[in-house]
C-alpha positions as CSV (number, residue, x, y, z in Angstrom):
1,X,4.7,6.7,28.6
2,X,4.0,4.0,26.6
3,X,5.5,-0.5,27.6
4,X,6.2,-2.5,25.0
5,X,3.9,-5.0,27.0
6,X,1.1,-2.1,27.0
7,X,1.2,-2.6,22.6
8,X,1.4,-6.0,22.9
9,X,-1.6,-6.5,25.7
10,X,-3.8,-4.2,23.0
11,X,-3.3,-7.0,20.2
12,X,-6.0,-9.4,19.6
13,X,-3.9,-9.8,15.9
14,X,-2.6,-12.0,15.6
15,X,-3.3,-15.0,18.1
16,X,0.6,-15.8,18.8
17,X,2.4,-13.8,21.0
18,X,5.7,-14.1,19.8
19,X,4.5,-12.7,16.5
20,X,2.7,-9.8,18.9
21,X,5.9,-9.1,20.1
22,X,7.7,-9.0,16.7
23,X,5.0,-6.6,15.2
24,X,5.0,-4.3,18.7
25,X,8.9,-4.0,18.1
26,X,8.6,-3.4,14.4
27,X,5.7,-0.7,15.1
28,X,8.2,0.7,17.6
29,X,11.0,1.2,15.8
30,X,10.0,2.1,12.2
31,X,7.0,4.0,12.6
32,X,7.8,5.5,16.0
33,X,11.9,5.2,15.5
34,X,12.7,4.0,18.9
35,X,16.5,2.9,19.1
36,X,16.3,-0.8,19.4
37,X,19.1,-0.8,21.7
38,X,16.6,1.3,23.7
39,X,14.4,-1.6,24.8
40,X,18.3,-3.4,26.4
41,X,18.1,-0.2,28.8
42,X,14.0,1.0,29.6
43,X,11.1,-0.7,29.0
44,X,8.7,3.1,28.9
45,X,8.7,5.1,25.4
46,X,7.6,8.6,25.3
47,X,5.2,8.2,22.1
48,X,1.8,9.9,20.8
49,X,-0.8,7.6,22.7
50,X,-3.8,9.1,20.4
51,X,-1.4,7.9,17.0
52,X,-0.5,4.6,18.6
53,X,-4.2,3.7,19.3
54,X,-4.8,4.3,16.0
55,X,-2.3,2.3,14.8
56,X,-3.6,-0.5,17.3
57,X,-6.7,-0.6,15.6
58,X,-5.4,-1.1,12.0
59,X,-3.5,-4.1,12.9
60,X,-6.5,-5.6,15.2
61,X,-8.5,-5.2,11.8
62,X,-5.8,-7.3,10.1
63,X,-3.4,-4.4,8.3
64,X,-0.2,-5.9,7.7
65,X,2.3,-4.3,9.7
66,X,4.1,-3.5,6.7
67,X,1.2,-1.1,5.6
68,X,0.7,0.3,8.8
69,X,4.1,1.4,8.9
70,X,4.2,2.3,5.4
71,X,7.1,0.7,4.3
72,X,9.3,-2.7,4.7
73,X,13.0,-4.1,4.4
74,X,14.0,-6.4,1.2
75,X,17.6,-7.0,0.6
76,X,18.7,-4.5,3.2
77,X,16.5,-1.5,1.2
78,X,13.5,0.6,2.4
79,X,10.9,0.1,0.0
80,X,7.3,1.6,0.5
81,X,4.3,-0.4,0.3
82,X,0.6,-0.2,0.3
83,X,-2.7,-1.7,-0.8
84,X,-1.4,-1.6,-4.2
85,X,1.5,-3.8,-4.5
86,X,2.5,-6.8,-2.8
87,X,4.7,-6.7,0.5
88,X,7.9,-7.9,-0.2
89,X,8.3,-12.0,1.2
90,X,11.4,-13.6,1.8
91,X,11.3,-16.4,-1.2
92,X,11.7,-13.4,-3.3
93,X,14.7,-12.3,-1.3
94,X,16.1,-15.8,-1.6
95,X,15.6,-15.1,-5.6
96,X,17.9,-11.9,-5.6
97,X,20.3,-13.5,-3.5
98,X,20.9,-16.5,-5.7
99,X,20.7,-14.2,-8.8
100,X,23.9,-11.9,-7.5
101,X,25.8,-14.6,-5.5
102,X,25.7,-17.4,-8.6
103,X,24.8,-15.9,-11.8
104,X,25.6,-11.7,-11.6
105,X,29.2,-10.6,-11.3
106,X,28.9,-7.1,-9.5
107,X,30.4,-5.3,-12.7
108,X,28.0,-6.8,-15.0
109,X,27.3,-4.5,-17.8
110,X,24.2,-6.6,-18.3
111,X,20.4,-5.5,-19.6
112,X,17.7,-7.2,-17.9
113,X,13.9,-7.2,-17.3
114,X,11.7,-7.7,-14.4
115,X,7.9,-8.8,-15.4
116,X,5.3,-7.6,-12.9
117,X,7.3,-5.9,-10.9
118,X,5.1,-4.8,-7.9
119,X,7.0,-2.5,-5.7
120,X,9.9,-2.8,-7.6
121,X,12.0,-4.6,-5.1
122,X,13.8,-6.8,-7.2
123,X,14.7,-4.4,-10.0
124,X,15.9,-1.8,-7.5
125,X,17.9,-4.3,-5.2
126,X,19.2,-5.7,-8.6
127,X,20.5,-2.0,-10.1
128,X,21.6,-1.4,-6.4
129,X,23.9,-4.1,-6.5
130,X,25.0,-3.9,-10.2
131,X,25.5,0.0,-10.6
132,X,26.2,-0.3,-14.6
133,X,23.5,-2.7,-15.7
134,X,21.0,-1.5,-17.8
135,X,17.6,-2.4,-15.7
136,X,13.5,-2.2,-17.1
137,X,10.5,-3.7,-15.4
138,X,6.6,-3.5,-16.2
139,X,3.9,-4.2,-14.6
140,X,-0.2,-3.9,-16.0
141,X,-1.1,-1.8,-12.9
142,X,-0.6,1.6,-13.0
143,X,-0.6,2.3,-9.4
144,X,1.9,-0.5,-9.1
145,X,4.2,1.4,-10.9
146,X,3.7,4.4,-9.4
147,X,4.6,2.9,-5.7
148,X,7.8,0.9,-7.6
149,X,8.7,4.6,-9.3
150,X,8.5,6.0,-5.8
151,X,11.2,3.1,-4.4
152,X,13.2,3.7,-6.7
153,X,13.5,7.5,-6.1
154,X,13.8,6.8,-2.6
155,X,16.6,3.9,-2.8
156,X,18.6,6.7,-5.8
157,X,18.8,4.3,-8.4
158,X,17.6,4.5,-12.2
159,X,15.1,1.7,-13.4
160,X,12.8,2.6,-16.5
161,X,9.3,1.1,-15.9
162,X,6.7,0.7,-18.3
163,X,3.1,-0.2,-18.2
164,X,3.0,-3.3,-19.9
165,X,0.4,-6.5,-19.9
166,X,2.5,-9.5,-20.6
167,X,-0.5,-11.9,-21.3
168,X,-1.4,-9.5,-24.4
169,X,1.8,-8.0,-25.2
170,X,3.3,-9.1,-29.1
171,X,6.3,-6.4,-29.8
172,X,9.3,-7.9,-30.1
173,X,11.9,-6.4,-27.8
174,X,14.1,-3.7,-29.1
175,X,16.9,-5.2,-27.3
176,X,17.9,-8.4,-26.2
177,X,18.1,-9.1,-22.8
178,X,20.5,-10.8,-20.6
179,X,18.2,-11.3,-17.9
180,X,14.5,-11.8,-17.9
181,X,13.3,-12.1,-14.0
182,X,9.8,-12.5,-12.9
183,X,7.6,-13.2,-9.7
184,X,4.1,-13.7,-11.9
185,X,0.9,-14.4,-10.2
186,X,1.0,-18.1,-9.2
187,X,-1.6,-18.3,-6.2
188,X,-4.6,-20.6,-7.2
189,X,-8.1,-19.8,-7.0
190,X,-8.8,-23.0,-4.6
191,X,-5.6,-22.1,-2.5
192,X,-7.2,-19.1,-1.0
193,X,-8.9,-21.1,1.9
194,X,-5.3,-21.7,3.1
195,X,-4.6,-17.9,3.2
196,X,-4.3,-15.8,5.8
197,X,-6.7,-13.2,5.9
198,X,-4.8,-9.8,6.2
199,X,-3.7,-11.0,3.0
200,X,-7.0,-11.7,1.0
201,X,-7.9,-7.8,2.2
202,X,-5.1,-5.6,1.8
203,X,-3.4,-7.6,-0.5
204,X,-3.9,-6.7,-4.5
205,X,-5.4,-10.2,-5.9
206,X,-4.1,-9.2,-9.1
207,X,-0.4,-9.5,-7.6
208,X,-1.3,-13.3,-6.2
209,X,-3.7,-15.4,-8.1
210,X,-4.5,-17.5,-11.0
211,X,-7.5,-19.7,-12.3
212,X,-7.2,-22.9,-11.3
213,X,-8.0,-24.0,-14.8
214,X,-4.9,-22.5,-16.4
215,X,-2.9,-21.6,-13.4
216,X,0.9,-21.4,-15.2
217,X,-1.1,-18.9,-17.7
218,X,1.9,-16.5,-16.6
219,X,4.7,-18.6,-17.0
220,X,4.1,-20.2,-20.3
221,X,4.0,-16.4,-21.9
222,X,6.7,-15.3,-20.1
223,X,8.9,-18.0,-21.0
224,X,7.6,-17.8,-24.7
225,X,9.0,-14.0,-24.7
226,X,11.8,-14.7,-22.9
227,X,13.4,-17.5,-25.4
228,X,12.8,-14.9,-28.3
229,X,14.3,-11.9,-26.4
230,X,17.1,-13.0,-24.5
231,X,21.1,-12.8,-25.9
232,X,22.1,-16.4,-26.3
233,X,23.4,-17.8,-22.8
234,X,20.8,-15.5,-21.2
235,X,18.8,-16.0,-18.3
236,X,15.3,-16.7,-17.2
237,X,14.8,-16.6,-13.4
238,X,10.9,-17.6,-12.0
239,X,9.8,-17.6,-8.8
240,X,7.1,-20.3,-8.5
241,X,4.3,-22.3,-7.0
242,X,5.9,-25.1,-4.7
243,X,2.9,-27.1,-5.4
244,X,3.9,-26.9,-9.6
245,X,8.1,-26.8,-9.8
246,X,7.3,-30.4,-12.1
247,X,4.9,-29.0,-14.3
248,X,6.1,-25.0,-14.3
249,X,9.7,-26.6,-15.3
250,X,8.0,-28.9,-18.4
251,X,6.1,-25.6,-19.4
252,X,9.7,-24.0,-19.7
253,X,11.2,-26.3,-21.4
254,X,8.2,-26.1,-24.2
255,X,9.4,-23.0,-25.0
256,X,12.7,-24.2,-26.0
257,X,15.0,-23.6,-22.8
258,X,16.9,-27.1,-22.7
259,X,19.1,-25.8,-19.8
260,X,16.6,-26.0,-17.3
261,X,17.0,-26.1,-12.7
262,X,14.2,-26.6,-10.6
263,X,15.4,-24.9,-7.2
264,X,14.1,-25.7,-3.6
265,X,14.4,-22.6,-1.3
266,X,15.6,-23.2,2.4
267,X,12.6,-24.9,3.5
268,X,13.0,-27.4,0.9
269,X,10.2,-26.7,-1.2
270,X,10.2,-26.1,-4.9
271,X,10.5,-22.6,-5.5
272,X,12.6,-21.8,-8.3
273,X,13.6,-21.8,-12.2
274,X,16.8,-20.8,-13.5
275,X,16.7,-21.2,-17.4
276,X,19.6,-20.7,-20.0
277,X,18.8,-20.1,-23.3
């Protein structure tokens, strides 16, 4: 039989033990599905010591919970994750939600695009909540879009995902687009020092950073495709830097979105762009 205290006395990651308790509770429940009303009544679990010690390990090394487990919660969905993709954070959650409570009526018949998608979380918990909108989203890594293909199998919903690098892509879109969404790399070089380390190792650089010398390299081309392949009154919807909402809002407008909101999330920091065309 296995204590809750037991997992969390085995931790040396991370340092706070609040956080050991959270990720002893998490490993608990989703990998070992113990009913979390369980720990109101017993404090012993009758779990595979051999797989748990294992599992101990991995998150001493500095796994994310999330991959140790295999998969994570966004917007009330499952979603798998892994070394390829990034784990789901809640800024991004705080995206969706604004998107479906302010700009998406739940009937919208609407087309709309998600641009390096990851594991797929926003197109899926978009299509999920708008059943009859017509929902695509690319992303330059292959195993990305595998994992997002994956999530979207898993949460029943239709998403068509292509394998597409937006810093070299030219076509015009065949279809205009209501929406355009994206959550680009925006994570400067020189900002890596203030990172935690479980995310510099199992977390795909690709997903998170930018040269410091052009680091809205993202969000200039994105906004230049969007303006040319949105309906008129459609919308583009960044998630950004907080360190950049001034200068990631002036690169926006560039590309000829007048309408233009600069967005704190709910610790007040500059976090997002909506833009009407």
């Amino acid at each position: 039989m296995v204590t809750l205290q037991n997992i969390i006395d085995q931790l040396t990651y991370p340092s706070e033990m609040e956080e050991k308790r959270a990720i002893a509770k998490i490993l608990l429940e989703d990998k070992y599905e113990v009913d979390k009303n369980l720990f109101l009544v017993t404090n012993e679990f009758s779990i595979p010591e051999d797989e748990l010690a294992k599992d101990v390990s991995k998150l001493n090394s500095g796994i994310p919970i999330q991959q140790v487990v295999g998969f994570t919660y966004f917007m009330d969905h499952k979603f798998e994750v892994n070394e390829t993709v990034l784990i789901p954070r809640p800024e991004t959650e705080e995206l969706v939600t604004i998107l479906l409570n302010e700009f998406l009526p739940v009937d919208s018949e609407i087309s709309l695009l998600d641009i390096g998608t990851g594991s797929g979380c926003i197109p899926i918990s978009l299509k999920k909540a708008l059943p009859n909108a017509n929902v695509k989203a690319w992303d330059i890594s292959p195993k990305a879009l595998e994992t997002a293909t994956k999530n979207a199998i898993l949460n029943n919903c239709i998403v068509t995902f292509e394998q597409v690098d937006i810093l070299s892509h030219k076509e015009k879109s065949v279809q205009a687009f209501d929406l355009i969404v994206s959550n680009p790399p925006y994570v400067m070089d020189s900002e890596k020092l203030e990172m935690s380390e479980h995310v510099l190792s199992h977390e795909p650089h690709l997903a998170l950073f930018v040269s410091d010398n052009d680091p809205l390299i993202f969000y200039s081309k994105i906004s230049s495709y969007a303006f040319n392949n949105l309906k008129k009154g459609g919308l583009l919807a960044f998630e950004i830097n907080s360190a950049l909402g001034k200068e990631t809002s002036r690169i926006v407008q560039d590309n000829g979105f007048e309408e233009t909101e600069l967005r704190q999330d709910i610790f007040g920091k500059d976090r997002f762009i909506f833009a009407k065309k």
